[in-house]
PLY file of the C-alpha trace (Angstrom):
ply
format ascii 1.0
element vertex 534
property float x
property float y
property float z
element edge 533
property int vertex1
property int vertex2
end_header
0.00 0.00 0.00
1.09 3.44 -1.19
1.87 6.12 1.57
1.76 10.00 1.64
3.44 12.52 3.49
1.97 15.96 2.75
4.78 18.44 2.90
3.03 22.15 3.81
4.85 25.67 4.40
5.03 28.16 7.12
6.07 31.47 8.52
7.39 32.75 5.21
8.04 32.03 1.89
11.21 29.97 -0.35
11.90 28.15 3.39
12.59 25.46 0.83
9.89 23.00 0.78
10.51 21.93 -2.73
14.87 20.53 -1.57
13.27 19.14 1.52
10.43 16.95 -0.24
13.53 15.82 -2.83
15.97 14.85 -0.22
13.37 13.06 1.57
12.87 11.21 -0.73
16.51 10.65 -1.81
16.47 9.52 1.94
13.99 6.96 1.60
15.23 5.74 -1.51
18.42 5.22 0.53
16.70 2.66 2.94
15.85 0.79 0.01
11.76 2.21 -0.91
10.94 3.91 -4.06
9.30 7.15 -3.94
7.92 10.07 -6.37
7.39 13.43 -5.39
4.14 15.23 -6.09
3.82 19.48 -6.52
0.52 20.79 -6.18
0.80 24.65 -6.92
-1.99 26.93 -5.56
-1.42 30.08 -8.29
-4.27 30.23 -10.94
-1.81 29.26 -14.01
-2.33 26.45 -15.97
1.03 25.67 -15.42
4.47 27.68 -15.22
4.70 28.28 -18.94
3.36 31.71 -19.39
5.03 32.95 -15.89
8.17 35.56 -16.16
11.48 33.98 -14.76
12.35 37.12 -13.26
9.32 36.61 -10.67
9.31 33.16 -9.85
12.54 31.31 -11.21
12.90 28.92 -14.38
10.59 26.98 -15.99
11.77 23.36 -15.84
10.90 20.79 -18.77
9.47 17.25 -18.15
10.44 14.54 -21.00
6.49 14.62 -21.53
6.79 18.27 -22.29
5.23 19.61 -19.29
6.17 23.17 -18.36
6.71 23.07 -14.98
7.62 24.71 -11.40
11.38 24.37 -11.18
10.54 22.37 -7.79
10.31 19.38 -10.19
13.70 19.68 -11.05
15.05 19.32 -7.92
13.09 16.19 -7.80
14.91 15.06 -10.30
18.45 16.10 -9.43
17.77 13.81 -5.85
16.01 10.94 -7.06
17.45 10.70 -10.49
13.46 9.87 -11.47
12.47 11.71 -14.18
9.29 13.26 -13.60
6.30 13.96 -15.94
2.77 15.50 -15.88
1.57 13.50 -13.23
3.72 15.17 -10.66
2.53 18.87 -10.87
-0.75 20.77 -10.62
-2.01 23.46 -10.31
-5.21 25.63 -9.69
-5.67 26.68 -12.69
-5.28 22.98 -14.46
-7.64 21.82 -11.46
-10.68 24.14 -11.92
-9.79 24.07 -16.06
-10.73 20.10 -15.55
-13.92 20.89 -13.19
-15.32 23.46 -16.01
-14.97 20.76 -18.56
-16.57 18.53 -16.73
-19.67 20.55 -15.87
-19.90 21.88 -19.37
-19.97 18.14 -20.31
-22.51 17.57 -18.02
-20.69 15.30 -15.94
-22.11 16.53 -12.63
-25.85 15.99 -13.46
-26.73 19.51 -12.72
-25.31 19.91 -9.25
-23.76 23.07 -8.03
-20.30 22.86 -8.49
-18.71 24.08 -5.36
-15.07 24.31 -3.86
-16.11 20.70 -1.48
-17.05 18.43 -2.80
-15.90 18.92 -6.40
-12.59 20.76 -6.28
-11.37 18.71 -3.03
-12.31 15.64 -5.14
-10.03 16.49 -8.08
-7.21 17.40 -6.49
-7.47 14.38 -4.37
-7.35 12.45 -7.59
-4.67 13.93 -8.81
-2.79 13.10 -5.54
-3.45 9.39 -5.45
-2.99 8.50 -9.67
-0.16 7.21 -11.03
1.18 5.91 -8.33
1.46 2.56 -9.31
4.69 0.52 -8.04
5.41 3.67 -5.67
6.03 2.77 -1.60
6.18 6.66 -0.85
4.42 9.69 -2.20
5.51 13.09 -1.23
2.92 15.75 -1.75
4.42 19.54 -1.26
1.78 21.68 -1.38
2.83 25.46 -2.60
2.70 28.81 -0.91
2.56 29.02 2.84
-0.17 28.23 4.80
-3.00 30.84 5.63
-2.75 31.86 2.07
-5.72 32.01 0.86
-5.84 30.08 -2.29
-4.19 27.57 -1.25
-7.27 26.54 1.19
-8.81 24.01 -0.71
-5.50 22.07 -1.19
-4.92 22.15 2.49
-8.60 21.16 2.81
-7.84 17.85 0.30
-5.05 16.94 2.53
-7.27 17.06 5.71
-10.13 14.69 4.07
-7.06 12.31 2.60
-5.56 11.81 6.11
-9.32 10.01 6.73
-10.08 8.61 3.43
-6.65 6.57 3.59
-5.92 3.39 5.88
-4.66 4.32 9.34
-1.38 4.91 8.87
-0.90 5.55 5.56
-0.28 9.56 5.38
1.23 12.20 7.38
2.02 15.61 7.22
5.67 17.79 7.63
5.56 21.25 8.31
8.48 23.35 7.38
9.25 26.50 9.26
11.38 29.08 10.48
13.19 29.73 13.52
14.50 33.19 13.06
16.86 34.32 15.39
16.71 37.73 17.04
20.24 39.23 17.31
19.36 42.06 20.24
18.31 38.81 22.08
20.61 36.78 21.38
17.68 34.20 20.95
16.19 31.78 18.15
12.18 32.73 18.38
9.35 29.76 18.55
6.50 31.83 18.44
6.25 32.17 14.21
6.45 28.20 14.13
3.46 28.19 17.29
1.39 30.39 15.06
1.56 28.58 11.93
1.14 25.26 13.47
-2.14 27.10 15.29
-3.30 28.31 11.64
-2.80 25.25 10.04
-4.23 22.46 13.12
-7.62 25.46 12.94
-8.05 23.87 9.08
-7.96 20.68 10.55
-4.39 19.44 9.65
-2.20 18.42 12.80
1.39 18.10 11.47
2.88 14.76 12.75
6.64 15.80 12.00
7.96 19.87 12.02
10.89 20.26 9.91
12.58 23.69 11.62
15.04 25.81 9.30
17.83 27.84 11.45
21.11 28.86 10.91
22.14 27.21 14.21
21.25 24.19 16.59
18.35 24.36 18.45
19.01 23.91 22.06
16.84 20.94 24.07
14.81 24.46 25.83
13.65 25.32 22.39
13.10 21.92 21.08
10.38 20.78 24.08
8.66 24.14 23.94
7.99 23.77 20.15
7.01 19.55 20.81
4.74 21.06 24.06
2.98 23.77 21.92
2.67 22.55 18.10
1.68 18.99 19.80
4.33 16.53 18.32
7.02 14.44 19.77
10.29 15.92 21.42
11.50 13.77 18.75
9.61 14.90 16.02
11.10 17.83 15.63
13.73 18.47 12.90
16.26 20.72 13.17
17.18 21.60 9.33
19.97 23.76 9.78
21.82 25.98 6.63
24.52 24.43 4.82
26.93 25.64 2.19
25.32 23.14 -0.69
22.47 22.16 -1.00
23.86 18.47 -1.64
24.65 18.25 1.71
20.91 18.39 2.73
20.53 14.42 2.13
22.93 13.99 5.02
22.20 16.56 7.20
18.39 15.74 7.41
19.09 12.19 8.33
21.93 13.25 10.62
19.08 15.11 12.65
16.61 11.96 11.99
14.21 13.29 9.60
14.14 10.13 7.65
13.94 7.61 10.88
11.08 9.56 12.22
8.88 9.73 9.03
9.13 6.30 9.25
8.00 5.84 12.83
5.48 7.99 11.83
4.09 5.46 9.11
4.63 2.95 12.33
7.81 1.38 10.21
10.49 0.25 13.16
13.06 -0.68 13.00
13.86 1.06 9.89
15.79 -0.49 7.44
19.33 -0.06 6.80
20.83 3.60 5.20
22.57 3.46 2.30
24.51 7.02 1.57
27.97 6.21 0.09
26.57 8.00 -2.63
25.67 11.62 -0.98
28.94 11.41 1.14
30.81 10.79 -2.33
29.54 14.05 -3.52
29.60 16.04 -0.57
33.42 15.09 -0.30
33.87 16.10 -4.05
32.03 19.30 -3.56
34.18 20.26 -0.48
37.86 19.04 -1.22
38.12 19.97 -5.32
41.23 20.07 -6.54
41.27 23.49 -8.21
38.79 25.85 -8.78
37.41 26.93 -12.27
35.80 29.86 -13.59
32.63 30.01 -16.22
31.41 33.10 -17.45
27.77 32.88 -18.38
26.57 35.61 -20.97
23.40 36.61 -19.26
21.32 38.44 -16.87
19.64 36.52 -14.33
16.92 38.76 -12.67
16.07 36.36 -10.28
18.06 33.54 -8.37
16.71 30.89 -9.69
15.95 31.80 -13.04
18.78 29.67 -14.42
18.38 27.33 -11.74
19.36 23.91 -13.35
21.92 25.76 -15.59
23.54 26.39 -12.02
23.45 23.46 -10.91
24.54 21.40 -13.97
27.55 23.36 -14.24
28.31 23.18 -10.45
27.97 18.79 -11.81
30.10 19.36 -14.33
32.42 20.56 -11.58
31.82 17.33 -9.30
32.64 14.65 -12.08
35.89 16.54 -12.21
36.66 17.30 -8.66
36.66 21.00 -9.66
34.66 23.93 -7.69
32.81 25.78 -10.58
32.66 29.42 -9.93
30.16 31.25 -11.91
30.50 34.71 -13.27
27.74 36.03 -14.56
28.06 39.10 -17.18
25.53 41.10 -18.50
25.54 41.28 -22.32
24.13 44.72 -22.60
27.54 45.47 -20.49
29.57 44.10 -22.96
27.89 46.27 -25.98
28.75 48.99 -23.52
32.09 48.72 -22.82
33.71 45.85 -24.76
34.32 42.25 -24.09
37.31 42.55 -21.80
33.97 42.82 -19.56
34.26 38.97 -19.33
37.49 39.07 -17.63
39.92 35.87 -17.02
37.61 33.03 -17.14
38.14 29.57 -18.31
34.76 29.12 -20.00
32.37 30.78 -21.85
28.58 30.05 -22.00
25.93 31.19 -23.61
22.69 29.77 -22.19
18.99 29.65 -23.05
16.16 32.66 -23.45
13.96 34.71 -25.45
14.43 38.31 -26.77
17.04 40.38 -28.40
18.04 41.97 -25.28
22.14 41.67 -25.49
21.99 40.26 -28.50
24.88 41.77 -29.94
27.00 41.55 -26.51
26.18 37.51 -26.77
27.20 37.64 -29.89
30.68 39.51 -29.07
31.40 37.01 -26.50
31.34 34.11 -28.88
33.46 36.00 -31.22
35.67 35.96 -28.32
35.41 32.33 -27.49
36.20 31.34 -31.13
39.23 34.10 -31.86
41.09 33.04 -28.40
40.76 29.31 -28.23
38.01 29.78 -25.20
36.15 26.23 -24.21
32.47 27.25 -25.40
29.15 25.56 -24.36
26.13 27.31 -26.33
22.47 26.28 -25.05
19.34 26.68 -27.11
19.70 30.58 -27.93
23.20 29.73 -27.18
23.31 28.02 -30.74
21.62 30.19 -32.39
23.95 32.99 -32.27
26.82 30.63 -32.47
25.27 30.23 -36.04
24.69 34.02 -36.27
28.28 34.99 -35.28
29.85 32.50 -37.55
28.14 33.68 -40.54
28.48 37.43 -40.02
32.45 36.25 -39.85
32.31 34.90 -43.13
30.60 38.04 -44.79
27.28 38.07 -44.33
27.18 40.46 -41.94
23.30 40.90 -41.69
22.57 37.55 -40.62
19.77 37.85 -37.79
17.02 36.32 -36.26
12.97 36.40 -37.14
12.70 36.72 -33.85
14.50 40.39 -33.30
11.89 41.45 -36.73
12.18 41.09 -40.03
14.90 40.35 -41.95
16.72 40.09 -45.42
18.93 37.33 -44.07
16.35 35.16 -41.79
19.42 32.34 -40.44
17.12 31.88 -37.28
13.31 31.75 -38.50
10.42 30.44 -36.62
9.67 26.36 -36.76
6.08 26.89 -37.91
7.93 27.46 -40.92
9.75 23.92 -40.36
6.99 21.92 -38.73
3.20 23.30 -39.32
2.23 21.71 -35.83
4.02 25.01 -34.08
2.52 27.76 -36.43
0.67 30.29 -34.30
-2.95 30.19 -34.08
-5.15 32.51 -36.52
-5.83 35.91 -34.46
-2.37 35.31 -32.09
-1.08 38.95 -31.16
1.83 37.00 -29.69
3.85 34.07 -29.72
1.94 31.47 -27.95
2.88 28.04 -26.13
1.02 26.51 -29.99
4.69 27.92 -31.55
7.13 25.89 -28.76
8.62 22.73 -29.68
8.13 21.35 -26.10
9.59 17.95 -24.34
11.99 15.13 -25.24
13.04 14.04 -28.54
15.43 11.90 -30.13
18.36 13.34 -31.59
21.36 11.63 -34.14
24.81 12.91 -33.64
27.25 12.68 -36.76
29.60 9.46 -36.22
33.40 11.14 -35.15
31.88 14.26 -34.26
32.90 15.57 -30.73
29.25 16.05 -29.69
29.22 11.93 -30.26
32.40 11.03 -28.71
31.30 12.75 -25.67
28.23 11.16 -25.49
29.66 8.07 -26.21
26.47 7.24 -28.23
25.37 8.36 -32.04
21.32 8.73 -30.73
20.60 10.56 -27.71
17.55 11.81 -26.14
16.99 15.95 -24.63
14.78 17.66 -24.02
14.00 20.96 -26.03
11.87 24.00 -25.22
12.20 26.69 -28.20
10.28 28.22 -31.26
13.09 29.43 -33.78
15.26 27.45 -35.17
18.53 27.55 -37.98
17.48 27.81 -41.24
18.53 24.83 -43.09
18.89 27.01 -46.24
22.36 28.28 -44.57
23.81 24.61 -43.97
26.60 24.85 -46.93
27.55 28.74 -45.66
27.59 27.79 -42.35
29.75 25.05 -42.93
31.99 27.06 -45.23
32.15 29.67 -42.02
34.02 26.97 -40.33
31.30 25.49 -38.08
29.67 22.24 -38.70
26.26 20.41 -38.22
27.10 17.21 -36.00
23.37 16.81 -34.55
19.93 16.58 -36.49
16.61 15.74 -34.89
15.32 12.34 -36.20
13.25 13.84 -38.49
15.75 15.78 -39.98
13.99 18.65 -39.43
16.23 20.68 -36.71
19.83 21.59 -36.57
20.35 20.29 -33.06
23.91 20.35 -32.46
26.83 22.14 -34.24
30.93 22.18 -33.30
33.76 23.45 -34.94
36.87 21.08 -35.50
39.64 24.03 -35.96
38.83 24.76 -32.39
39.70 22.69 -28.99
36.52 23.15 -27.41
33.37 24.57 -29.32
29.76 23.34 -29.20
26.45 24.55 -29.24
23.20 22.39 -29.07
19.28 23.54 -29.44
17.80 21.27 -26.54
18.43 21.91 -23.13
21.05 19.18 -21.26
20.72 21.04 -18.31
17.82 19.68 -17.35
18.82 16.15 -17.39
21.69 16.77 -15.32
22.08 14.63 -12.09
25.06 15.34 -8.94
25.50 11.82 -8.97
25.00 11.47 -13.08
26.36 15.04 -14.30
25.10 15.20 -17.93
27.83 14.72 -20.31
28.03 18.09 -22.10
28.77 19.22 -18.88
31.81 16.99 -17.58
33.34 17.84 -20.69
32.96 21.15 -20.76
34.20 21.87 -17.80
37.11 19.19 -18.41
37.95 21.27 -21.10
37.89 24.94 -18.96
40.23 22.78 -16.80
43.09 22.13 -18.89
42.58 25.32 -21.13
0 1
1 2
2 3
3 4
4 5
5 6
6 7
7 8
8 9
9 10
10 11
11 12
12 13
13 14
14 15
15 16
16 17
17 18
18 19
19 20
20 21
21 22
22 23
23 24
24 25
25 26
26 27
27 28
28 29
29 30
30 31
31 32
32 33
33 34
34 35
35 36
36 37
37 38
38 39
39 40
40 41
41 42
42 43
43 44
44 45
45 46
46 47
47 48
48 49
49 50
50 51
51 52
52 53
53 54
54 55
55 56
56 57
57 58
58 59
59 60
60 61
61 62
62 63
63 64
64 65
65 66
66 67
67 68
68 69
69 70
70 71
71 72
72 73
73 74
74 75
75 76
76 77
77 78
78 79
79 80
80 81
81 82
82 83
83 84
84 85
85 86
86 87
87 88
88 89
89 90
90 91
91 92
92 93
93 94
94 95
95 96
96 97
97 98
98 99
99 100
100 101
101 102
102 103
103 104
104 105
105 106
106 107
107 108
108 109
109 110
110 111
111 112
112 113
113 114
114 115
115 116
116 117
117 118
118 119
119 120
120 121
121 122
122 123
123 124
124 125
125 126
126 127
127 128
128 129
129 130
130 131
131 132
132 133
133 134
134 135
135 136
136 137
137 138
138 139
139 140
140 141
141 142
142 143
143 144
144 145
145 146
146 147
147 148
148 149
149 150
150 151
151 152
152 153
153 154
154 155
155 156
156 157
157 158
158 159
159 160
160 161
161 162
162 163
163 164
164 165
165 166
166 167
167 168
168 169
169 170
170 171
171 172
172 173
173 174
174 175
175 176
176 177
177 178
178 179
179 180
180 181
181 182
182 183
183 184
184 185
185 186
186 187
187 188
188 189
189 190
190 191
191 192
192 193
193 194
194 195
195 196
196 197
197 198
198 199
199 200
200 201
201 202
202 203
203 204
204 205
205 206
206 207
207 208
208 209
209 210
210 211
211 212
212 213
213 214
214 215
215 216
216 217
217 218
218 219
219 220
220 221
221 222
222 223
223 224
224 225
225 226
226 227
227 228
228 229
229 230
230 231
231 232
232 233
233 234
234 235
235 236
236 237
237 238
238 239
239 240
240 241
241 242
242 243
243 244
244 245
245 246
246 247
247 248
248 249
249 250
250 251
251 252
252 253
253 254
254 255
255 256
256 257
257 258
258 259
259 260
260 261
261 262
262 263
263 264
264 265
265 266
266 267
267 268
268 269
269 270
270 271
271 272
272 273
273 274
274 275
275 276
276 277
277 278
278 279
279 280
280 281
281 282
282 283
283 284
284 285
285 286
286 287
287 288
288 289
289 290
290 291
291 292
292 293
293 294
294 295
295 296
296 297
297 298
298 299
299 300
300 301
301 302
302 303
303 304
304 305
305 306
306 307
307 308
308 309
309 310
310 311
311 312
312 313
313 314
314 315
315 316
316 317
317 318
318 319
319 320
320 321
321 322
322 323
323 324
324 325
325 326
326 327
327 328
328 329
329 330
330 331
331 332
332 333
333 334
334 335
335 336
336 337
337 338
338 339
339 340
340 341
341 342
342 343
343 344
344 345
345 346
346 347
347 348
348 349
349 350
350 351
351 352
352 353
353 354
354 355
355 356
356 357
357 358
358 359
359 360
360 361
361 362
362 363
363 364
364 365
365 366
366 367
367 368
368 369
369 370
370 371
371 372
372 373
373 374
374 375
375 376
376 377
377 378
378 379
379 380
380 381
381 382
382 383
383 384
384 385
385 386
386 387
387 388
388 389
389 390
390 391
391 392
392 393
393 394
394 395
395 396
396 397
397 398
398 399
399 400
400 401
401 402
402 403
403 404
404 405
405 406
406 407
407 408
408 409
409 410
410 411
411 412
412 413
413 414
414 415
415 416
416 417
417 418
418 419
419 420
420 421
421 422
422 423
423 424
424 425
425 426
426 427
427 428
428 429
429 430
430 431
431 432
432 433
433 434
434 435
435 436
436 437
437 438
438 439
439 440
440 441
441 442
442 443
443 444
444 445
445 446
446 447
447 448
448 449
449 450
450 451
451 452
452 453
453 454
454 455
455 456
456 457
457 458
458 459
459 460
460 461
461 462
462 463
463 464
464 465
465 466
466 467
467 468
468 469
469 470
470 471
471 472
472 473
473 474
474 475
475 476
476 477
477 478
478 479
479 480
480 481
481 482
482 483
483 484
484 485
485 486
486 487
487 488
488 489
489 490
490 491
491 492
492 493
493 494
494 495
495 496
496 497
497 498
498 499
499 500
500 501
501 502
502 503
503 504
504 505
505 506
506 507
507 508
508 509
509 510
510 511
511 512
512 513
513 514
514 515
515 516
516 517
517 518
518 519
519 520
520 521
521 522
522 523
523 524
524 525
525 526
526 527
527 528
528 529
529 530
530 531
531 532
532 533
């Protein structure tokens, strides 16, 4: 029989619920159990297609083609389970699926009303496709007492009674701030959040307690004594320097052992993290350090979240510390390209937009004149294409998507593959125009991109809507930079290299997002091998 722990939010916000659901369940997949994790997203989106990275962080890609919270990708990073559709909602999906149904008539002309019928759905979202699973984490977004996340809260509650005794409980995550003038860590934010959420009917079992130092036994009974759990029961999740370390450090302060109690599974079977101390070790004892400049301008954090984190993978298959240094391209166009500085690397990642175009552009130019190991990701290729043919003479080779014009090297895949053409009446590019999900792709046999694959058919996953225009193969080619990578179809230029350089490839799809700390994604490794001994 499946069981559920129901991971819920309080205090404040990006506490971390989404790293604390993954490394549980890295945890329990540790003692031997297999596990998903679930993210049930309160906002009124459909999904996290149509939502600005510069207000709530990347949008992550399942193999399905799912745009999704970029919570899912740290499920993926911890479990090394790809997930798909089936672990995200959200509101808006959730009521979308309740109109439909009433406008089908499915509810016999009942009222449609927030219990039973929105309850009902998202409870079936929570308990499908879980076939073959022995643990399902739910996290459920936002922070409790927000108001629209009420009726997922409210699912949760009636789930705790439809299910066997038993079978689910619930982990609260919240802060312990500490008040310097004091000298104290404060319990009363955690007391009132527990209060807020046990007046909705949900009684957490386990609270999970972020703080940037121990909690002393004082602070530990008085949270057990008024948020009614065990002395026991409550986690200490304290800050460490990587996030990787989080497996260990949650099961050093017993997280793992007493969700497992909880479910009324003792003794608990044996811990397996060879693994997680492996890459810890590599993380904290590299043997040099490394530095990447990425041509780009994240507004937010997390907007290039798994881009981070692939190249900080890249950086444990080699025993190297990656140190990212981010440049603006609009800089660049300011005041040159010795902008970039001394860096080992240059990258030029995914996006949307001619904003820096020409300072992206520069920096490749750089890369290519000076021998500089170059990774190029999705737009990343694209002006790898663009600055190789404006070398060669045709210096007004652009993109449809900065406007028109004469030279169209970049042009829009509806003009490919009619299934992406915008619908009739579309004032703007639309999710119909992105070629979404995983696909297979063919490298060329002896090409670089194969070798480091180690494989002539791969599988990545793309998320883009222009594309190189096949009709500049043979001057592209004649520029100096080859096609090594078509989709099966033959329909996309997926990968491209040059061979009178040591390092130099670009690729449409996005490897990032199959990267793994324990399986860092081949582009990657090399990459950074290369920056390395540069």
């Amino acid at each position: 029989m499946t069981k559920y722990a129901f991971v819920t939010g309080g205090v404040v916000s990006s506490l971390g619920k989404g790293i604390a659901s993954a490394a549980l369940a890295a945890l329990l997949q540790a003692r031997g159990y297999s596990a998903q994790v679930k993210k049930l997203d309160p906002y009124l989106n459909f999904d996290a297609g149509m939502m600005s990275s510069s207000e709530h962080g990347e949008v992550f890609v399942t193999d399905d083609g799912c745009e999704t919270d970029l919570d899912l990708g740290h499920y993926e990073r911890f479990t090394g389970r790809s997930a798909s559709r089936a672990n995200s909602t959200t509101s808006g999906r959730i009521y979308q699926q309740i109109i439909e149904k009433e406008r089908r008539g499915d509810y016999n002309g009942s009222t449609v009303q927030v219990i039973p019928h929105v309850t009902n759905e998202i409870k079936e979202f929570i308990l499908s496709n879980n076939e073959g699973f022995d643990f399902v984490i739910c996290e459920i977004g936002g922070t409790v007492g927000d108001i629209e996340a009420m009726p997922f809260i409210e699912s949760i509650r009636q789930l705790k009674n439809d299910l066997p005794r038993s079978d689910a409980i619930y982990i609260h995550l919240t802060l312990l701030p500490y008040i310097a003038s004091a000298g104290e860590l404060k319990t009363k934010p955690t007391q009132h959040s527990v209060k807020e959420l046990r007046s909705l009917g949900v009684s957490p079992d386990i609270l999970l307690v972020r703080s940037d130092r121990r909690i002393d036994e004082d602070e530990r009974r008085k949270l057990a004594t008024f948020c009614n759990v065990r002395d026991s029961a409550v986690i200490e999740a304290l800050d460490v320097s990587s996030i990787y370390d989080i497996p260990l450090s949650y099961s050093h302060a017993g997280l793992d052992r007493e969700v497992l109690a909880a479910f009324g599974i003792d003794p608990a079977p044996q811990l397996k993290v060879d693994t997680w101390k492996d890459i810890s070790n590599r993380i904290h004892n590299p043997r040099a350090d490394i530095t990447i400049a990425v041509i780009g301008k994240p507004t937010l954090k997390d907007a290039y979240k798994s881009l981070n984190e692939a190249l900080i993978h890249g950086g444990i298959a080699n025993r190297l510390k990656t140190t990212i240094h981010w440049v603006d391209p609009e800089e660049i166009e300011k005041v040159g390209v010795n902008r970039i500085g001394e860096v080992d690397g240059i990258l030029v990642p995914g996006g949307f937009g001619s904003r820096g175009k020409e300072g992206k552009i520069a920096a490749i130019k750089l890369a290519r004149e000076l021998g500089v190991p170059f990774l190029g990701i999705c737009f990343g290729l694209q002006f790898a294409c663009l600055e190789a043919l404006r070398s060669a003479g045709i210096v007004d080779a652009s993109s449809e998507e900065f406007g028109s014009t004469e030279f169209p090297v970049i042009h829009a895949i509806g003009k490919i593959d009619s299934r992406f053409k915008e619908p009739k009446g579309t004032k703007k590019p639309s999710k119909a125009s992105l070629r979404l999900g995983a696909a297979d792709v063919h490298l060329e046999e002896g090409s670089k991109v194969a070798d480091i694959y180690g494989n002539e058919i791969i599988s990545e996953r793309h998320r883009h809507r222009y594309a190189f225009n096949q009709a500049y193969l043979k001057e592209l080619e004649n520029a100096g930079l080859f096609v090594t990578g078509f989709a099966e179809d033959g329909k996309y230029v997926e990968a491209v290299e040059r061979k009178d350089h040591p390092w130099f490839v670009a690729v449409q799809y996005h490897p990032e997002l199959k990267s793994r700390p324990f399986a860092p994604h081949p582009l990657f490794s090399g990459f950074i091998k290369a920056a390395a001994t540069s």
